[in-house]
N, C-alpha and C positions, 0 to 999 in steps of 0.2 A: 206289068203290074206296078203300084206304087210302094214307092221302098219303106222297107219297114227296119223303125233304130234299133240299133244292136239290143239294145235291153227288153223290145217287143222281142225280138226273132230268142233271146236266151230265156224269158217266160213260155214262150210257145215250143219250146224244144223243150225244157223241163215239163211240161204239159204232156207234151206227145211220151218223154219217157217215163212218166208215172203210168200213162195209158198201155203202155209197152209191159212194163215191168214194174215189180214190188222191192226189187232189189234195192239196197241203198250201200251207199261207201260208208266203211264204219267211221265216226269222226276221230279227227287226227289230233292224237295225243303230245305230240312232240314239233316244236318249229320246226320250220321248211327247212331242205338241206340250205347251207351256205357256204361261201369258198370260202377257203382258210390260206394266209400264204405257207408256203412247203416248209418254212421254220416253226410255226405254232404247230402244225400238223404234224412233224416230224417229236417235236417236246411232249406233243398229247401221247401220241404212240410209244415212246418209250419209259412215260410216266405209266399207260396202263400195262405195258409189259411188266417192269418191274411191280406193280401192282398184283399183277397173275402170277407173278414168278414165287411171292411172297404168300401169297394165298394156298399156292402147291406146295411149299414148302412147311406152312402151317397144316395140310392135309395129312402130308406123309410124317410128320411126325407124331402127327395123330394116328395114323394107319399103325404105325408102327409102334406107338404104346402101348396098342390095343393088341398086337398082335402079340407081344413080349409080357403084356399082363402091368405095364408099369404105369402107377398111377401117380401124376402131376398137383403137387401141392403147393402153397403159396411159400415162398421162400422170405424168413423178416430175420436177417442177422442179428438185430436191432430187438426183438421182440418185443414186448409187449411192455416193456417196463421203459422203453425210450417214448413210449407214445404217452401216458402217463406225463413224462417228467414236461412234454410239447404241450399240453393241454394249457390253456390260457386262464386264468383263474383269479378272479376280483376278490380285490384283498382289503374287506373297506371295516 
């Protein structure tokens, strides 16, 4: 037979598999994989561990508010009367 270029032969194979099937690949939301050297890869890894570590730890002590009944309020040593004196105020 005479040969046919790559881009006839991958039109006529997407042809034959629309003919085949309705199925499709859902499109790809996130770039392709890529290689990382084992030092970036090792800093990302312990960057998102500590990340989860702090996460779990904001959980449980949410678990455990709730469980003890104790409720979490904003703490201002400073009150309300230091925020006042910080206001900036044009003096003309």
């Amino acid at each position: 037979g005479s040969p046919v270029s790559a881009e006839e032969r991958r039109l006529r194979d997407k042809k034959h598999l629309d003919d085949i099937t309705a199925a499709r690949l859902p499109p790809l939301h996130h770039s392709p994989a890529k290689l990382l050297p084992i030092e970036e890869s090792i800093a990302i890894q312990i960057q998102q561990k500590e990340a989860y570590e702090e996460m779990q730890a904001k959980l449980a002590a949410q678990k455990l508010a709730e469980r003890l009944n104790i409720k979490m309020v904003r703490f201002e040593p400073e009150g309300e009367a230091s925020m006042q004196y910080r206001e900036v105020r044009d003096e003309d």
